[in-house]
Structures are given as C-alpha cells and as structure tokens.
C-alpha positions in Angstrom: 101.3 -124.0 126.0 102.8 -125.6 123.1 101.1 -126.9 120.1 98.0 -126.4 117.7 94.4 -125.5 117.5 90.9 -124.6 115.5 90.8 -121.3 114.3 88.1 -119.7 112.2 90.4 -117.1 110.4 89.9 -114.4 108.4 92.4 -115.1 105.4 92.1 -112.7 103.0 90.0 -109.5 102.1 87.0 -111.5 101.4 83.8 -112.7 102.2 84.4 -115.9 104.6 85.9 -117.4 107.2 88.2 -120.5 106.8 88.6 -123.3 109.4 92.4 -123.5 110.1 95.0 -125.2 112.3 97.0 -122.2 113.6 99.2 -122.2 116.9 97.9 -121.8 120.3 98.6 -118.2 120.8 101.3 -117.5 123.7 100.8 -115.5 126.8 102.9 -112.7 128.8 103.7 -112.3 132.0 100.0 -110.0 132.3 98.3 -112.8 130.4 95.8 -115.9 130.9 95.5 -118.8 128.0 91.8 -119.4 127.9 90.4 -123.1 126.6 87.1 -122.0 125.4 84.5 -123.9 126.2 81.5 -121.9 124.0 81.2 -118.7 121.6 78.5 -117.3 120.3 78.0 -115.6 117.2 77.5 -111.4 117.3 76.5 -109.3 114.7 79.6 -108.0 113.8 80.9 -111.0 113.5 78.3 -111.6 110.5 79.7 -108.4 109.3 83.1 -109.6 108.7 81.7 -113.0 107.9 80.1 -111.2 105.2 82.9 -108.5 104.7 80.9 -105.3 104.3 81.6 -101.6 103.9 82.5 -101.4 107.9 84.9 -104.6 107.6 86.3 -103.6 104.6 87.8 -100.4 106.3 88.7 -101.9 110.1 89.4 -105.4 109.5 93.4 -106.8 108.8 93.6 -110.2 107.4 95.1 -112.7 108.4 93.1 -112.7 111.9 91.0 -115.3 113.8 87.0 -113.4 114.4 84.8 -113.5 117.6 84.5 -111.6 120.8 82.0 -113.4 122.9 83.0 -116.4 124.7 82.9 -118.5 128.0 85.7 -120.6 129.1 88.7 -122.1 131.9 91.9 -120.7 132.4 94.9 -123.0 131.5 97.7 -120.5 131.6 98.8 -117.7 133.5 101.4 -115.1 133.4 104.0 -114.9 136.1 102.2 -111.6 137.3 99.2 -112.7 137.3 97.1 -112.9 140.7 94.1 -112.3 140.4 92.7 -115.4 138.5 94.0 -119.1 139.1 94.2 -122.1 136.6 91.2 -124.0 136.8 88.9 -120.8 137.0 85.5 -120.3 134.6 85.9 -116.7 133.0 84.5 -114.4 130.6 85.9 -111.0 129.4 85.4 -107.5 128.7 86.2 -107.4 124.9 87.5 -103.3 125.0 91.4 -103.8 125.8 92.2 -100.2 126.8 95.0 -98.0 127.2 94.9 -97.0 130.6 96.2 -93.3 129.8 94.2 -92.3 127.5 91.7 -88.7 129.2 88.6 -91.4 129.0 90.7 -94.3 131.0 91.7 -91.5 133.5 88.5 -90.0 134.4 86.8 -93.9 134.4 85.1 -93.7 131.2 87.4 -96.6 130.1 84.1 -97.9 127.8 85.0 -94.8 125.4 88.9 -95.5 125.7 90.8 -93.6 122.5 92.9 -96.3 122.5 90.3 -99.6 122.5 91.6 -102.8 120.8 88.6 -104.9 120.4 88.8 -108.6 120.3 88.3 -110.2 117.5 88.3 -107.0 115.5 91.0 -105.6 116.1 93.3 -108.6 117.3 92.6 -112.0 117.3 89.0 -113.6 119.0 87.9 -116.1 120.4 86.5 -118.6 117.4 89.2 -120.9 118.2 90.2 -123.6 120.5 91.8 -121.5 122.4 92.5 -117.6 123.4 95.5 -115.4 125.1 94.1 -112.4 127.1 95.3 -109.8 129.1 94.4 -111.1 132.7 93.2 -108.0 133.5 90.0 -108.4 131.3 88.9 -111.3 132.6 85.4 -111.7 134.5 84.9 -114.7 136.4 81.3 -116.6 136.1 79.5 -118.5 137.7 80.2 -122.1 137.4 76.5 -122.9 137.3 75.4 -121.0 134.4 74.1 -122.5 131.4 77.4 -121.9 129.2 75.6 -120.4 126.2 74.0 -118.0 128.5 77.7 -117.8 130.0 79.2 -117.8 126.3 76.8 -114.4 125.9 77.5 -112.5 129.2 79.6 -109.3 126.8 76.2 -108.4 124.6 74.3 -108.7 127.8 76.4 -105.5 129.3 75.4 -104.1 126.5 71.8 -104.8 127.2 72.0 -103.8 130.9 74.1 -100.5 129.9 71.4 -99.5 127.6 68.1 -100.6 129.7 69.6 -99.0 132.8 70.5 -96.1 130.9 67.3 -94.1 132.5 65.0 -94.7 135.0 63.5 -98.3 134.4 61.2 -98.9 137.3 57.3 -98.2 136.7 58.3 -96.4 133.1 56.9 -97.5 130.1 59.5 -98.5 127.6 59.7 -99.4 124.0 62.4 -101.3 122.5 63.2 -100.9 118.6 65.0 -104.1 117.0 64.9 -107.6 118.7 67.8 -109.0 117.7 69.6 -111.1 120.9 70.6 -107.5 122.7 67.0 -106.3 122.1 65.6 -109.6 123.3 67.7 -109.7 126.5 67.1 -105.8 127.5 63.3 -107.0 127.1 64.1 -109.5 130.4 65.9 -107.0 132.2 63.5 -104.3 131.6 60.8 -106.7 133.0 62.9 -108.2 135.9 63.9 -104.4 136.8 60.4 -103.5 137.4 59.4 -101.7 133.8 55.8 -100.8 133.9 55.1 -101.7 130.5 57.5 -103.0 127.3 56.8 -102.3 123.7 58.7 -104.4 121.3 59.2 -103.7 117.6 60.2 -105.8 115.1 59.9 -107.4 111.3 60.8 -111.1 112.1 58.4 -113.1 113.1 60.4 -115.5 114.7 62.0 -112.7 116.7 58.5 -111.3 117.4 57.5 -114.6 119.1 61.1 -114.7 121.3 59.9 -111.1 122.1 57.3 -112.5 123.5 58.4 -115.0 125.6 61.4 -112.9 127.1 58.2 -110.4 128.6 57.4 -107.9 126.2 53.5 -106.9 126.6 53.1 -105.7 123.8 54.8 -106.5 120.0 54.7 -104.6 117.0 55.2 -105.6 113.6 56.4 -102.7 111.9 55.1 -103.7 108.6 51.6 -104.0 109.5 51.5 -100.1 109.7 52.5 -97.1 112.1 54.5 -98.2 114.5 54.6 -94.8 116.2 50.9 -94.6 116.1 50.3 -97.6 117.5 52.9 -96.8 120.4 50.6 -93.7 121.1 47.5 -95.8 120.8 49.3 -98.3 124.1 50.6 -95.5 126.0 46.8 -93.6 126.4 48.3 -90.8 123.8 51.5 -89.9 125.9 54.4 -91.9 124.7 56.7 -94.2 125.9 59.1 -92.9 128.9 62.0 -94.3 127.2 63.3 -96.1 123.5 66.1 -98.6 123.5 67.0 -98.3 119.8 69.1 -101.9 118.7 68.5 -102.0 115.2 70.7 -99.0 113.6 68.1 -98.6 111.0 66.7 -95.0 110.2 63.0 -95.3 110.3 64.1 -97.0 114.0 65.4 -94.3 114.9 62.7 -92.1 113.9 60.2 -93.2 115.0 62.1 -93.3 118.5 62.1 -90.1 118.6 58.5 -89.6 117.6 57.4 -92.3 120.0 59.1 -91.2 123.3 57.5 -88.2 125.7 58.6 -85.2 126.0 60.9 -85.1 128.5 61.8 -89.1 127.8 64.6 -90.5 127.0 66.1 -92.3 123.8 69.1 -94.6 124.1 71.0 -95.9 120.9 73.2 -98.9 121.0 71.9 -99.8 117.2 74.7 -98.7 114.5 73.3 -97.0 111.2 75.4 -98.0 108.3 75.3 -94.2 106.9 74.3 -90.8 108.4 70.9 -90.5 109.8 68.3 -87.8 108.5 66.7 -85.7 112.0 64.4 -83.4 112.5 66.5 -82.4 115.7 64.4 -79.4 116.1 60.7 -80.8 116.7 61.7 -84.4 117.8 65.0 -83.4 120.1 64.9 -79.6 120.7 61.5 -79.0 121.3 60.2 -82.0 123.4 63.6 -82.1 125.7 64.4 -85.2 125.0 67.6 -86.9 126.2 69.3 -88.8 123.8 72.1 -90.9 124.6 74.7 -92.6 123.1 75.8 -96.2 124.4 79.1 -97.6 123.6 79.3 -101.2 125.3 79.5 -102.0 128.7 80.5 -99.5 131.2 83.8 -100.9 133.0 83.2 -102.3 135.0 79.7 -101.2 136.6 78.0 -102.8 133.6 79.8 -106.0 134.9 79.4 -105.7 138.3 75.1 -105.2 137.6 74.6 -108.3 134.8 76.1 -110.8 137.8 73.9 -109.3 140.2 70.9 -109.8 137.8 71.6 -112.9 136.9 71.9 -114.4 140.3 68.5 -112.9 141.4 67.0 -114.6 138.8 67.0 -113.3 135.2 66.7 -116.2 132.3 68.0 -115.9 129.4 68.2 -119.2 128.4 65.6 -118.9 126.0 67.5 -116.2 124.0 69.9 -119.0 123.0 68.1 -120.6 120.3 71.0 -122.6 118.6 74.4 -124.4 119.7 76.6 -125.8 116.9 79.7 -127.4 116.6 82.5 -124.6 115.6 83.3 -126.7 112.6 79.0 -125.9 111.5 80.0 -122.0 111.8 78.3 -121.4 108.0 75.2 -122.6 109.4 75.3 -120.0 112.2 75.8 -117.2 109.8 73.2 -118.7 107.7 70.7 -118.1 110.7 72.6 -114.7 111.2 71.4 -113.4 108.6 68.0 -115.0 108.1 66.9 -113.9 111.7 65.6 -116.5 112.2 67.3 -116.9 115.3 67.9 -116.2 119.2 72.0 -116.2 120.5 73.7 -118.7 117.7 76.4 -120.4 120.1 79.2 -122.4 118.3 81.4 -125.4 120.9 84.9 -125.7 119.6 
C-alpha cells in the first residue's frame, strides 16, 4: 500500500516521542499490513517515552514505539494463507528465529534471537503496521477493542498466574499495575482460593478490588509480609506473582510464600537484587520461576479460551485517547493513576 501515515517516533536519543507523517511500512511475500484500530500504552513503552537507563542501551532512533495493538488486515504477502484481508488480529510481539536451541525444543518465548516490536523494530503507535504473518492471532470480532488492543500483556498475565497450581491455592500478587490487575481476574475465574493484592496506589488498590482481589494491602501502612501471615492463619500464601520489579517486592515474596510454594517473577528490577537465597529459597524449597512473556503459543491458545468463558477485563481499561493525546497517556503512566491507557489512531 502506497502513501503516508501517523507515527509516534522515537527521533533522537531523548526523552519523547514526536508525532510524525512517515510512510506506510511495506510488506513481503511472509507479511500482513495491519490498519490499527487501538494500542494501548505498556510500561516499557513509558520507558522509552521517558528514555531511561534500559532505553538508553537497547533503543536505536529513528524508530516508531508500541507493541500492543488490535487491528484488520489490509495486506498480505503472496505466501501468505493463513490470514485473509478483512480479518481482526493481534500479535505475538517476540519475532523469533526459528533455529535458535530455544525455537527448536518449543521454548520459542526465550528465542536467542527475539526481535521485539516496537523495541527492537518498529510498533505499532502508528496508523498502520507491517508484520510477519506468522505472528498474527486472530480475535474475536466481538471484543471490546481496548480489551482486544491488550490481549499481548494479558499472556503475560495468564503465563505467570498459571505458572503453578491455581485452583483452591491461596495466592498473593505483588504490584497492580494492568498485568497485576488482570492476573487478579484470572486467578479468580481459575478457581484461586484466596487473592492477596499489594500495592502503593490507591487508585490501583481500588481497581484491585474490583477485578476480585479479597484482600488489598497497602504496603505503606506497615508489614506487608506480616499482614500476609496474619490472612493466611500463619502459613503463607501458596504462590506470589511478583509484577512490580521492585526489591522489597521481591522480598517479601519470598518471605510471604510457604514452604514448598511457589514464586513467579514477571516484574523487572532496574539493578541486581539483594537475597537471602539460603533461608528464603534454600531452606523453605521454594520454586522460583522466571517468566519471560507469553509461552508460544500455549499462552495464546489459554487467554482465548478464558476470555470466551467469561473473564472481564473491561474494567482494567481505564482510559482511551486519541493517538494524537499520547503525552496525556504517559502522563497517567507514570502517575498510576491509571488501569490499560489505550490510544485510537
């Protein structure tokens, strides 16, 4: 397709994004075009909005931001067969290598050779978006489009939840940001016992509460590990979903869970992380686990079976903005005062 569109680009090594006119982006013969029809805002995005220590060292300028989208196929490539023009997608944002000892043995979420849209070639902020067709889901036509737009950090959420056993377990989650907030509904629609939020936003505390945690923490009103104790009759949670990245988090995961209980970290520390591996790893035999995005494509394959038996997320998306109001979405970014920030090119 010939001609221009809306870009939010990253121009230089800066903080920013600029609104541009660039060209639609072409397609090969394993490609779709994509009009997009909704994005929402992630935090890494807000990381190379703000252009800090991580985006310094993985981001090249010039190059148009955002990962999560929703949107109708326009274009394909002459090899192309397995989507059709006219078809509502979403994608996997990892482009992998295929070869790679990961890609071979089906661990294609760990790929050595990941290219991630948006970081590491050009996203989806824009009026338009050239994929390989490959990495394309389809979604359901029905779906509220920012819940469609968000479909990516919900693997994320389903990868981490289901983790571990889920059913009739007693889980805490650490960080309600919009992944914490939706592993808080899929805990509760897969049958979790008991959910423990924790959080320092009080407008994030109250969307905790209305995606079905029981009980929410505000972990500056005290011991947050204590209190955890104090819910869970003195044993501890079976499992921790740790989303925040920040180190007191992730101690006090590790101090909340049982022995024998699991801790899952999708949450990013900016440096490295002070333990004490021997009394709060070794000794209680717990299983801690790193998570890396979405398995491919179980991860998929679970969040479209979830959401047609029911699970809401519609409350998680909090704001929807015109692409051209995308300072105003980072502004809530990093306030927190906010669910799933979607922008509509």
């Amino acid at each position: 397709m010939e001609g221009r569109m809306k870009a939010l680009v990253k121009m230089e090594r800066a903080p920013g994004l600029e609104l541009q006119e660039v060209q639609i982006p072409s397609t090969g013969d394993e490609d779709a075009l994509i009009r997009v029809l909704a994005t929402s805002i992630c935090g890494t995005d807000y990381h190379i909005y703000a252009w800090n220590e991580w985006a310094q060292g993985r981001i090249k300028p010039p190059m148009i931001a955002g990962h999560e989208f929703v949107g109708e196929v326009v274009e394909i490539g002459k090899n192309v067969a397995d989507v059709q023009v006219g078809d509502l997608v979403t994608a996997e944002t990892h482009v992998v290598c295929d070869r790679c000892l990961q890609c071979r043995m089906d661990q294609r979420h760990v790929c050595a050779e990941t290219e991630i849209i948006g970081v590491d070639r050009d996203g989806c902020f824009a009026e338009y978006i050239a994929l390989p067709a490959a990495n394309l889901w389809p979604t359901d036509p029905d779906l509220d489009l920012g819940v469609a737009s968000a479909q990516e950090p919900l693997g994320n959420a389903v990868h981490t939840a289901l983790a571990g056993p889920v059913a009739g377990a007693r889980i805490a989650v650490t960080g309600c940001g919009p992944i914490g907030l939706m592993s808080i509904a899929v805990l509760k629609h897969c049958g979790a016992r008991q959910v423990i939020a924790t959080e320092v936003n009080p407008f994030r505390m109250e969307l905790a509460e209305t995606m079905g945690a029981d009980a929410v923490i505000d972990v500056n009103d005290g011991d947050v590990v204590s209190r955890v104790l104090e819910l869970t009759e003195g044993v501890g949670v079976d499992g921790v979903l740790e989303m925040s990245g920040n180190p007191a988090a992730i101690d006090q995961a590790l101090k909340m869970v049982r022995p024998g209980g699991r801790v899952s970290l999708l949450g990013v520390p900016s440096k490295a992380v002070p333990l004490d591996i021997a009394n709060d790893i070794v000794f209680k035999g717990v299983h801690v686990q790193g998570i890396a995005g979405r398995k491919m494509w179980e991860s998929w394959h679970q969040l479209k079976n979830l959401l047609a038996s029911g699970l809401d997320l519609r409350d998680v998306i909090t704001h929807r903005l015109p692409l051209e109001d995308y300072r105003e979405g980072m502004e809530l970014m990093a306030s927190g005062d906010c669910g799933k920030v979607v922008l509509i090119p």
